[in-house]
N, C-alpha and C positions, 0 to 999 in steps of 0.2 A: 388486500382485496378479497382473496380465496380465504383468508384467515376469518373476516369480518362476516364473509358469506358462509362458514359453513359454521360458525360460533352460536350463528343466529338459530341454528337449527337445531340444536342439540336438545332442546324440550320435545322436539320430535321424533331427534333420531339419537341415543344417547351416547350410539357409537362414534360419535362426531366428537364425544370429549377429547378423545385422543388428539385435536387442534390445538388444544390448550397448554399442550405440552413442548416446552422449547424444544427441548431433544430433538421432539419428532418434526419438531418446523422448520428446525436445525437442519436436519437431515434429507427433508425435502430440498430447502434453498440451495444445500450443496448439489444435491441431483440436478436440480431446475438450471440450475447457471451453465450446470456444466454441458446440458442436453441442447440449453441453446447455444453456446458455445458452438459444439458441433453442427449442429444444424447450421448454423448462419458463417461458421467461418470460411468453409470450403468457395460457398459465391461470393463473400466480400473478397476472398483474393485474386479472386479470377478476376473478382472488377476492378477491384484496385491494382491486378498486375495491365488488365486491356487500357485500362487509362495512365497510364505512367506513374501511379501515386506510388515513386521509390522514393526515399530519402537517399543525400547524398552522402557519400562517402570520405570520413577526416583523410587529408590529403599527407599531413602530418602522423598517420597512423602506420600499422602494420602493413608494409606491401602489398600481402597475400590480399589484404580485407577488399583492396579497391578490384580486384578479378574476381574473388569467392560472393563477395555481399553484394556489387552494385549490380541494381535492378533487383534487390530483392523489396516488395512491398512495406511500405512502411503505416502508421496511422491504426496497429493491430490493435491499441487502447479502446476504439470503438467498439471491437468484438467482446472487447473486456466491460467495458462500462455497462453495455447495454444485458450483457450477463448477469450483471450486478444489482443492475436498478431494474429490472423484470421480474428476478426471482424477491428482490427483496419487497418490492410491492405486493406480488402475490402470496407473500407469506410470514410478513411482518404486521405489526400492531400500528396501524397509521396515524395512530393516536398518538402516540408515543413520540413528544418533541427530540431525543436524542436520536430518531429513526431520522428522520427529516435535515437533521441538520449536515448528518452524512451523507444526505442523498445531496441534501445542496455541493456538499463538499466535492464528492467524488465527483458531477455533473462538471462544476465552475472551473478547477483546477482542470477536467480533460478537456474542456471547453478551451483556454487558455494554452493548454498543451498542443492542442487542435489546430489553433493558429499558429504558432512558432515551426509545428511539422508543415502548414499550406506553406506559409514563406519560406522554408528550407525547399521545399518542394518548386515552386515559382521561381527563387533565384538560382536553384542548383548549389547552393553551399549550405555547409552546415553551421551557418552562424544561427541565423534562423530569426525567430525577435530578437530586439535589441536587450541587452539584460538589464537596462535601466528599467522597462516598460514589462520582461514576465516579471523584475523584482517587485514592481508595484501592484500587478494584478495577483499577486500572491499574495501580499500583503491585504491588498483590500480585499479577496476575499478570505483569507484565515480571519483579518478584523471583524468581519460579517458574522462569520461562526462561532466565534467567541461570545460578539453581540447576542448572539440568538442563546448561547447558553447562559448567560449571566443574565436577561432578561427572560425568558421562557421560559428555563425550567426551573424545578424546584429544587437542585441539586445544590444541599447545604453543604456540600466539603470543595466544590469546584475552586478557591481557590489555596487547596492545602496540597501539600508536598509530601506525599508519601517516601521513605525509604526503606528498601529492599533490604531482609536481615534486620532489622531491627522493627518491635513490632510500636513501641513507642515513640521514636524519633518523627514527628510531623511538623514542617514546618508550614506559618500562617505566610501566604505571599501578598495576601493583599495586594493593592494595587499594581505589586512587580507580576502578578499573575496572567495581564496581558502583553506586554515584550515576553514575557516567559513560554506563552501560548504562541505568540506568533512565532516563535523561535521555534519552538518543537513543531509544528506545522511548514512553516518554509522551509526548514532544516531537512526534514522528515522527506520532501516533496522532493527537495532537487540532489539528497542522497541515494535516492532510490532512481534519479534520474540519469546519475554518474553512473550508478551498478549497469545499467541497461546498454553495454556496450559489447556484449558478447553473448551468441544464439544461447537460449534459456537461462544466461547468468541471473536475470535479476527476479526474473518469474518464479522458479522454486523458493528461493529465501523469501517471497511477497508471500507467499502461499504456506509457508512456513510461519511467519508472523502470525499471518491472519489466522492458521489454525490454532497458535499457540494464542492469541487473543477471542478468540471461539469459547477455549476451556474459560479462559477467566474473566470475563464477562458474566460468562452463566455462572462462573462461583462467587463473583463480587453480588451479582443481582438475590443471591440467594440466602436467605437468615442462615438456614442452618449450616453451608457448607463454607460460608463466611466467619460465620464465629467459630465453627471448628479450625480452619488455618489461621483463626484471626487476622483476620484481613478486614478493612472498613465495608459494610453493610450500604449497597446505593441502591434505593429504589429505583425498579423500572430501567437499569443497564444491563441485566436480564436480555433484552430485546434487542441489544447487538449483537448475540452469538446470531442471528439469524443473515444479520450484514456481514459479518465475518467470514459466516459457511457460502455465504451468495461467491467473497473473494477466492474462497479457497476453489468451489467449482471451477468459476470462471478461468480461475489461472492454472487451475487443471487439465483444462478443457483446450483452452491455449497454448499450452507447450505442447499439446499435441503436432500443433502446427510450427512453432517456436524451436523445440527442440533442433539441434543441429544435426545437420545444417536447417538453418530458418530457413520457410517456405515464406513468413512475416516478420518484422520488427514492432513492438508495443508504441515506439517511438514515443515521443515529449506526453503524447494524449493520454496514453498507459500511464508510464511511469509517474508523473505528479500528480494523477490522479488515485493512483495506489498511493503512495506514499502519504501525500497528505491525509486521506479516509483515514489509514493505519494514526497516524501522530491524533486526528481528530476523537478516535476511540480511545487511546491511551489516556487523550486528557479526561474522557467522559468518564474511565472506569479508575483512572488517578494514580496508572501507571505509568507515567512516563518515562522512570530512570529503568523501568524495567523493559521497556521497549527498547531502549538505546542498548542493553544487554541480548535483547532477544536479536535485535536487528543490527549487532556489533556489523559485518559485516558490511553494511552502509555505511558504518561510521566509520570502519578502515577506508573504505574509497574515498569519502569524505575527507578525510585525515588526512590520507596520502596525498592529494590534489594540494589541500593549503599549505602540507611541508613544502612540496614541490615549488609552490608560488612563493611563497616567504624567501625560501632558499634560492632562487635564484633572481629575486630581487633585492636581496641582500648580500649576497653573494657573487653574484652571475654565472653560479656552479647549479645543476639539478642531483637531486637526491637519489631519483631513479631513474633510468631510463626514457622511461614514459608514463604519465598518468593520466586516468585513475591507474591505479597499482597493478589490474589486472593484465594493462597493456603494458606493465612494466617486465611481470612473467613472459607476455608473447614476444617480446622485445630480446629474453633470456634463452630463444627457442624452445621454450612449451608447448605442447600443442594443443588448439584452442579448446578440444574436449578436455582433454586432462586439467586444466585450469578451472573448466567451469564446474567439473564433479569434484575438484577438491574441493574448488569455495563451498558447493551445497553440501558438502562432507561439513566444514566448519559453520555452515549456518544449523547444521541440524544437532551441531554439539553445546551454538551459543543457545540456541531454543529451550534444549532439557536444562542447561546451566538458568535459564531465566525462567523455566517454569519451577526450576526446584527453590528457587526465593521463594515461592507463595508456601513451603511448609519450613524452611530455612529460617526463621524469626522467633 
């Protein structure tokens, strides 16, 4: 909006070229998200603490959690999203179909997220929707978003397989490139929804992706600093470092209030709406296996839940404790800070490990 408005002007004013420049648009969206962040989070808690909007508390969890956490607000995704699709409308190319498709993304997924948190909220338990019916509305919308990039844009490698370290290994997925999309998308969405089980756990590592997807967006979208790491060349993916820096504010801005002890939980709205945005850019810029590196981290919680569930339906033995993995350390007497600054210790080790692929090849 502010991009288009002050673009137009530039035969006037020439100091307005500096719009033109991602960096600098870059570096607005992160300020902008993260200023409304601030601004809006302090009354959405007070109202969502005056009207009851807490999520309840696994009864099957940590002791401590059901005295420390309950009554703390939940639904904090709102503050995030609206962070997100504000800064990135007033300072993105509206032109640009892979802009659009993440706004649908991030929208439908918290939207979906939105109601799983009202129904945990209404019945008092954390079942929340039933998992036949978020499996399906994930499904149809990642299908949606896929739809829109194999129809709308002009993006010739959308259905090619990049691998990390090797700069000529691509494989053609053809038509496996849709299960393949819906996978990293759903996968992406309720990995990051497992991470969000302890004050600031999944917020920094989201924030960490999405910085670490900021840089390589702007170097995929770019000739020259693509064919120096030789990386494949996409027009016009460029204009996601601007959605990226929107995430990175937002969840900056966030843990302000997140941080432990939470004042908020991101709850269902949050996290699969990061999550999925994060898998939606990865397919856009045709990193995916480098996501699952950068955002290892979700895939341990991930990981850990299906040993868990395998192992003791085959078994009738568990592997841990408790999972996701995290509640397996609390279960170990850890204490809930020490757990969450290791994890962000190892999310900020997988991040440099997956940005050094892009000169690794």
């Amino acid at each position: 909006m502010l991009f288009h408005f002050f673009t137009s002007l530039i035969d006037q004013y020439s100091f307005l070229n500096v719009f033109k420049y991602l960096t600098f648009r870059t570096g607005l969206s992160v300020m902008t998200s993260l200023v409304v962040v601030f601004i809006i989070g302090a009354p959405l808690i007070k109202l969502f603490s005056e009207k009851m909007i807490t999520g309840p508390i696994r009864q099957d969890g940590p002791i401590d959690h059901i005295f420390k956490k309950s009554g703390t607000p939940t639904m904090g995704g709102v503050i995030i999203i609206i962070g997100i699709i504000f800064s990135t409308i007033l300072w993105a190319d509206l032109t640009n179909v892979y802009v659009w498709t993440l706004i649908f993304v991030s929208i439908s997924l918290g939207g979906l997220g939105l109601l799983d948190d009202i129904l945990k909220i209404k019945f008092k338990n954390s079942s929340g929707l039933k998992s036949k019916y978020k499996f399906t509305g994930q499904l149809i919308i990642a299908a949606l978003a896929l739809f829109i990039l194999s129809e709308f844009s002009n993006h010739e490698f959308l259905y090619n397989l990049y691998f990390p370290f090797f700069k000529n290994l691509i494989l053609y997925m053809g038509i496996f490139f849709i299960p393949f999309g819906l996978f990293v998308i759903i996968g992406a969405s309720n990995a990051v929804n497992l991470t969000d089980g302890l004050d600031g756990l999944a917020t920094v590592p989201v924030m960490l992706v999405a910085l670490s997807f900021t840089f390589i967006s702007y170097v995929v979208g770019n000739t020259i600093f693509s064919e120096y790491l030789q990386i494949q060349y996409i027009p016009d993916v460029g204009e996601l470092s601007i959605f990226c820096g929107s995430i990175v504010g937002a969840c900056l801005g966030f843990l302000w209030y997140n941080a432990p002890p939470a004042k908020i939980f991101m709850g269902d709205t949050g996290s699969l709406s990061l999550g999925g945005s994060l898998a939606a850019i990865a397919i856009i810029v045709k990193h995916e296996i480098v996501l699952a590196i950068i955002g290892g981290l979700f895939v341990l919680e991930t990981v850990s839940v299906i040993i868990q569930v395998i192992s003791f339906k085959l078994t009738g033995k568990r592997i841990f404790k408790m999972a996701p993995i995290h509640h397996h350390f609390e279960k170990k007497g850890w204490a809930e800070a020490t757990i969450v600054i290791r994890f962000w210790i190892i999310a900020i080790i997988l991040a440099l490990i997956g940005l050094a692929t892009l000169k690794l090849r």
